[in-house]
PLY file of the C-alpha trace (Angstrom):
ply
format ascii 1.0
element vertex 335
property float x
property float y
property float z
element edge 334
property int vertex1
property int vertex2
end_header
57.81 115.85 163.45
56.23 118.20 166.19
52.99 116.19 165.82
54.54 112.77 166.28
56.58 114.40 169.52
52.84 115.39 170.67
51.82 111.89 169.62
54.38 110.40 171.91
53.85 112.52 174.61
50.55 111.52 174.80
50.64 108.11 174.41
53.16 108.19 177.50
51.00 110.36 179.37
47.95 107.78 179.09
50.02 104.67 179.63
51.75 106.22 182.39
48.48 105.93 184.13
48.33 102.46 183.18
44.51 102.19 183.75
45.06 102.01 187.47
41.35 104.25 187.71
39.85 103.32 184.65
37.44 100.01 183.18
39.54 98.00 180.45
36.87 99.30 178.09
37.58 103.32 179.38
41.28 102.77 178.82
40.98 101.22 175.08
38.44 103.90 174.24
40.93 106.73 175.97
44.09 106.08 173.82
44.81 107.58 170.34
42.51 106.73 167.14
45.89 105.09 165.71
46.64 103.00 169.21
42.90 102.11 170.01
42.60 100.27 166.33
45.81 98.53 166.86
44.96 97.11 170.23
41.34 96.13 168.86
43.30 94.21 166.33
45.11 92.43 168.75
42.30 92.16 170.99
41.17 89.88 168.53
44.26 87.90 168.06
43.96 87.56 171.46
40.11 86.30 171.40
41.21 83.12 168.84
44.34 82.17 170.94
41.83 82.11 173.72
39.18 80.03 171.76
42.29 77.73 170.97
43.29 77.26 174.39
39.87 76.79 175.51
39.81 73.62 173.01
43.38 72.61 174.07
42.54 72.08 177.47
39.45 69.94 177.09
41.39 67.80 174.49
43.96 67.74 177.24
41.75 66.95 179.92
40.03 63.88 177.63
43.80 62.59 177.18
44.39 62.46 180.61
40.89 60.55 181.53
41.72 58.40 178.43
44.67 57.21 179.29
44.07 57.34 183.36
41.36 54.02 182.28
44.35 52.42 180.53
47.11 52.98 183.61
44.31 51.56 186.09
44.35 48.02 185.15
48.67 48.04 185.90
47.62 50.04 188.90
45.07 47.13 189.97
47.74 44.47 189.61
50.90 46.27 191.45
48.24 47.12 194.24
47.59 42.97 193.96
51.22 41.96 193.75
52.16 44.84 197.21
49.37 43.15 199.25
49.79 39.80 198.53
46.77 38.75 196.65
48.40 37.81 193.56
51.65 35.35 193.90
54.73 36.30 191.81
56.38 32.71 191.31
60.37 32.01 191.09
62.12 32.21 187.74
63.38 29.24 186.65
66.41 27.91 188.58
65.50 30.51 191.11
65.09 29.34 194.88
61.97 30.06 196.42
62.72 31.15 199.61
60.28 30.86 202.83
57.31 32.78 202.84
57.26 34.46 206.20
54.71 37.27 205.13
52.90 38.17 201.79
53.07 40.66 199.10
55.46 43.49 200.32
54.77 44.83 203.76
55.31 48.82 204.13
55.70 49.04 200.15
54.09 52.67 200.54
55.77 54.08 203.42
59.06 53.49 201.81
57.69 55.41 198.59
56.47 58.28 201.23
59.63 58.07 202.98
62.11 58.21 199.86
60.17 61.57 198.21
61.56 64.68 200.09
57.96 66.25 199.72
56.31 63.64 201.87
58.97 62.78 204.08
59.34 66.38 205.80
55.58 65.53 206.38
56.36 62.38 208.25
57.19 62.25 212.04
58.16 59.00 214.30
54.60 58.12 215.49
53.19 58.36 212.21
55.25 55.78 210.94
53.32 53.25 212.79
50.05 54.19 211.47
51.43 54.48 207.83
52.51 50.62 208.17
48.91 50.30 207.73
49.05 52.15 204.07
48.32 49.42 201.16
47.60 51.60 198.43
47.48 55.00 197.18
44.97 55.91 194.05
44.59 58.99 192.24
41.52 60.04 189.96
40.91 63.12 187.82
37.96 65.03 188.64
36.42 65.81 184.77
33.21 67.33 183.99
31.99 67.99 180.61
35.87 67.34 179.10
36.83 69.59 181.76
39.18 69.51 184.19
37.99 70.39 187.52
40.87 69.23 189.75
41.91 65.65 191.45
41.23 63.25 194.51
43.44 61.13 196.54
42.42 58.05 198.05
44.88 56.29 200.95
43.55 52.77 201.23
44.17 51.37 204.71
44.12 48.05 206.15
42.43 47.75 209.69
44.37 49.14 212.18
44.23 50.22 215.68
44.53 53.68 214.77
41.12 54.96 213.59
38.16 53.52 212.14
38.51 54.76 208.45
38.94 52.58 205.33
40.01 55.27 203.31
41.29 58.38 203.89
40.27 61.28 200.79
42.31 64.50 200.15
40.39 66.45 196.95
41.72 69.49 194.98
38.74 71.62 192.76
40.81 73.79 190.79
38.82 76.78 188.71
37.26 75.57 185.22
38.15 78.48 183.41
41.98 79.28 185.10
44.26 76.58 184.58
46.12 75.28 187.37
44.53 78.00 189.95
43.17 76.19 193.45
39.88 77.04 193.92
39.60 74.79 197.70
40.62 71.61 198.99
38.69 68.93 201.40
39.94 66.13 202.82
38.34 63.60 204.88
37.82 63.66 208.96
39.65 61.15 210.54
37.83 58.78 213.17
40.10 58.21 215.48
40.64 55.84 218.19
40.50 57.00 221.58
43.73 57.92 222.53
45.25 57.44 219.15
45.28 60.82 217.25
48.68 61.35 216.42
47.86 64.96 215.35
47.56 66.24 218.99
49.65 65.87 222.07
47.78 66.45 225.54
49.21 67.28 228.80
48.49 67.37 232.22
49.79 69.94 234.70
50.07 68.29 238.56
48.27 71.12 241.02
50.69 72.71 242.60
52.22 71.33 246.17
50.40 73.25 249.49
47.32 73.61 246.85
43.70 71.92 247.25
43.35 68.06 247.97
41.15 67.69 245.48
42.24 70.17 242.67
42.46 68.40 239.39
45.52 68.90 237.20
45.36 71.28 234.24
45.06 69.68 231.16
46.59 71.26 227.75
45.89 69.81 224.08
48.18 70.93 221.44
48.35 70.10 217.58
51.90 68.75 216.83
52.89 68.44 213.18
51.77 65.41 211.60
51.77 63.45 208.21
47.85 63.43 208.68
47.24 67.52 209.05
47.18 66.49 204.91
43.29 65.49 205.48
42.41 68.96 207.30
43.93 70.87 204.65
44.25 75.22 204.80
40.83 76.77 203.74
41.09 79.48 201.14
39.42 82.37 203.07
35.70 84.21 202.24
36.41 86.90 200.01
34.45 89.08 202.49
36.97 88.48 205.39
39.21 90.87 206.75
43.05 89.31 206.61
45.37 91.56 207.09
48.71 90.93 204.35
51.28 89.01 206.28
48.71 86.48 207.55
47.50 86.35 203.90
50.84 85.91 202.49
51.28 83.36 204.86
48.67 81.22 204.29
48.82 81.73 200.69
52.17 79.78 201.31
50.84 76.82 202.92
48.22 76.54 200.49
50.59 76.53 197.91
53.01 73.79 199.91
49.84 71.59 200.72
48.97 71.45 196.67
52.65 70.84 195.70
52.32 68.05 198.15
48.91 66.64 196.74
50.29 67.22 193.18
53.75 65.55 193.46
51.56 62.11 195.21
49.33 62.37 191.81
51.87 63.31 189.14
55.35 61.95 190.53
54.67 58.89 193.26
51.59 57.21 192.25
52.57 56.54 188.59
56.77 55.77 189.46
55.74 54.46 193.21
58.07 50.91 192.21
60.94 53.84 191.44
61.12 55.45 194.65
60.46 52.38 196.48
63.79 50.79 195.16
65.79 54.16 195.33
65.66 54.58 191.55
64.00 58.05 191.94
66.04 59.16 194.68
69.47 60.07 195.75
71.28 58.89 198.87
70.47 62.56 200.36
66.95 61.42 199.94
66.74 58.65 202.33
64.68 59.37 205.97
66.27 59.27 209.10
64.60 59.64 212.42
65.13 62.51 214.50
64.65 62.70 218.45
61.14 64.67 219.03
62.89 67.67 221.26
59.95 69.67 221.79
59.53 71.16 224.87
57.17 72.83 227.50
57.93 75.24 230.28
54.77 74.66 232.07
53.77 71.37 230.85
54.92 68.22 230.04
53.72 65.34 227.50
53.87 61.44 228.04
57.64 61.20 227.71
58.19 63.90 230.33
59.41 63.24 234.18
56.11 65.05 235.48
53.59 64.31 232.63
51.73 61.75 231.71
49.62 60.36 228.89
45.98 61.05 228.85
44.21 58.34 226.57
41.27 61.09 225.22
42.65 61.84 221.93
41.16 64.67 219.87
39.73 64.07 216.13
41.82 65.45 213.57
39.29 66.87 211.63
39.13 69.87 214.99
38.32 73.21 214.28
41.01 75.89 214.47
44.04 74.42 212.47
44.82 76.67 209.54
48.00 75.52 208.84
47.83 71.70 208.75
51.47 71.62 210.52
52.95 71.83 207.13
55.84 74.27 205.30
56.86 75.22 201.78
58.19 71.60 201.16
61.58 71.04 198.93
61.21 69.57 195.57
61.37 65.58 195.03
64.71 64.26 194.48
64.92 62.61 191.34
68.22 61.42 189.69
0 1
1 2
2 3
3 4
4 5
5 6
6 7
7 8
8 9
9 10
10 11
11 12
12 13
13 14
14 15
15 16
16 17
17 18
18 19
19 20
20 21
21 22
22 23
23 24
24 25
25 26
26 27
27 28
28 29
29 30
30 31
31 32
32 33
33 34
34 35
35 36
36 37
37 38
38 39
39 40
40 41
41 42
42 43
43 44
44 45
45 46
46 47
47 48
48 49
49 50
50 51
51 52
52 53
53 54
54 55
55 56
56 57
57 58
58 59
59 60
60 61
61 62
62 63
63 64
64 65
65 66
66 67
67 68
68 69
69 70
70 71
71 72
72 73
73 74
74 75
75 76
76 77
77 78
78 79
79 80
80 81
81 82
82 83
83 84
84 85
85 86
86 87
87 88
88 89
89 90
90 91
91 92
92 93
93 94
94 95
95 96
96 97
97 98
98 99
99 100
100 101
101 102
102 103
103 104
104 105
105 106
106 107
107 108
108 109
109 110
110 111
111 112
112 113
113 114
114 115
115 116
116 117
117 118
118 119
119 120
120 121
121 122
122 123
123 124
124 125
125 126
126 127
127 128
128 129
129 130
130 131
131 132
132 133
133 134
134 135
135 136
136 137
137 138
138 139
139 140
140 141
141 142
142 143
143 144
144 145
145 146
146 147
147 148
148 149
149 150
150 151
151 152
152 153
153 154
154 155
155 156
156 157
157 158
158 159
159 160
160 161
161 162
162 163
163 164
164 165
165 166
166 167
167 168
168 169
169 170
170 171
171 172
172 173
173 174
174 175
175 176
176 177
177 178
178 179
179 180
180 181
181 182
182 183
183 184
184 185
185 186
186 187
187 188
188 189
189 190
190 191
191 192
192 193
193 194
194 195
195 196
196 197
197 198
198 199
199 200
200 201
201 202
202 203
203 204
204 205
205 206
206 207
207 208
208 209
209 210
210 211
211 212
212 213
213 214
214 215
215 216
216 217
217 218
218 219
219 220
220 221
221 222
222 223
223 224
224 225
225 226
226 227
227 228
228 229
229 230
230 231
231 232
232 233
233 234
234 235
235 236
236 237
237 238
238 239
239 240
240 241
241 242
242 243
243 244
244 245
245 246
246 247
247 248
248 249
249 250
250 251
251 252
252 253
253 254
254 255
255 256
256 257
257 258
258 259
259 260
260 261
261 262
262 263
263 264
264 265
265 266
266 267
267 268
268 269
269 270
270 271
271 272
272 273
273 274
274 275
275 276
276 277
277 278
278 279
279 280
280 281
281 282
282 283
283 284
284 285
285 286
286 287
287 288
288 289
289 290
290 291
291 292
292 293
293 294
294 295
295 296
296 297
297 298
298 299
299 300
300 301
301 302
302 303
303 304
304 305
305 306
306 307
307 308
308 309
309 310
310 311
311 312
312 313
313 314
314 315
315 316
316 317
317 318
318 319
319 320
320 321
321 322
322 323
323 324
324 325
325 326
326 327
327 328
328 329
329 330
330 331
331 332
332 333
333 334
């Protein structure tokens, strides 16, 4: 009995330290004759389980690809029926009706609008723009049967917005740990002079009694937009000093910007006929407007009494924005 009691004792006393200052390999070789052999023997257990899920993720990753080729050709012919191309005729007995416009115009900013993740994302002036959205497509980025993340592609019509035809957002998640982000990229948006809807710029008048010719100040300020999703967070270099809050932080927003990328892939793209007739959503879910009431002390934007618009809009692809004007988003409402 007094040598199991010394046993125990010293078990404790090396798990106690947990291995906090030793290798994996010094703490193993550190414990007991009787506790090292056991923990080589599950070791091993552990090495087959691994081997195991090694082989269930590439047979997972194959299923998806398989079965992403069969859900493209319904995905070609929705995208044909939304935009018109392809003519859905009456039922039998049914009226007609007068055709005023084709397909179904805005069919993807209701789906945006109706998802709680995207709609927080969504502000007045984007709305415009995203009346130019005519299809969403998601593909699977697999290499060697595996999985090394996603891409988005937002198919626009022309518009007077920017110059793009599509608009990319890609996720390249680690190989070896499922689901862990490795970086995102998303595509610089050309935009039109005076059309970024990411920034707002003000001018300051000179003050009264100053210089004839003094120029007024001008400030440019990113304002939260659905289209910060193309200049997504960058996971910072290893080698950078961050100090924990601001790494906490933006270990936040990367994890709301890939909830946001994930529910478009995994929730909206394959049930987007769902959420566009409510089916998806609760009442709660639906998007109303609110009044922009963002303010200045010192300057003013277009809607103020002393500012006014300046047409020079910035790209949205600008250095500096970390963030993306996005927050830990809620979860879709589904019923």
């Amino acid at each position: 009995m007094a040598g199991q009691d010394s046993d125990t004792q010293l078990i404790q006393a090396k798990l106690a330290k947990l291995g906090l200052d030793q290798t994996p390999e010094e703490f193993v070789a550190s414990l007991p004759p009787p506790i090292k052999r056991r923990v080589e023997a599950l070791q091993e257990l552990q090495s087959k389980h691994d081997e195991l899920e090694t082989q269930f993720r590439k047979e997972r990753a194959e299923l998806e690809a398989k079965y992403e080729k069969l859900y493209a050709p319904l995905y070609v012919e929705r995208s044909d029926i939304v935009q018109g191309s392809k003519d859905v005729p009456p039922k039998e007995g049914e009226p007609a009706g007068e055709e005023n416009f084709k397909g179904i115009p805005e069919f993807w900013l209701a789906v945006l609008l109706k998802c709680d993740v995207t709609m927080d994302m969504i502000k007045d002036k984007d709305m415009d723009v995203l009346k130019y959205l005519r299809d969403i497509q998601s593909e699977g980025l697999v290499i060697e049967g595996v999985s090394h993340g996603f891409k988005l592609r937002f198919y626009f019509d022309a518009n007077p917005y920017f110059t793009n035809e599509v608009l990319e957002k890609t996720y390249y998640m680690l190989p070896e740990d499922d689901g862990v982000l490795e970086r995102a990229e998303g595509t610089k948006i050309e935009w039109s002079p005076g059309k970024d809807v990411t920034v707002k710029i003000m001018k300051k008048k000179p003050k009264k009694g100053g210089k004839g010719d003094a120029k007024p100040q001008v400030k440019t300020e990113r304002v939260d937009s659905f289209f910060n999703f193309f200049d997504p967070p960058q996971v910072p270099d290893s080698e950078e000093e961050i100090d924990e809050d601001t790494m906490e932080e933006l270990q936040a927003i990367i994890e709301a910007d890939y909830e946001v990328g994930a529910t478009i892939r995994e929730k909206l793209i394959p049930e987007a006929v769902s959420w566009y007739t409510g089916e998806a959503v609760d009442e709660d879910g639906l998007y109303i407007p609110d009044e922009d009431e963002d303010e200045d002390e010192e300057f003013n934007d277009e809607e103020g009494e002393e500012g006014e618009e300046d047409e020079a809009g910035a790209g949205a692809g600008g250095e500096g924005q970390a963030a993306g004007g996005q927050q830990q988003p809620p979860e879709c409402k589904q019923q």
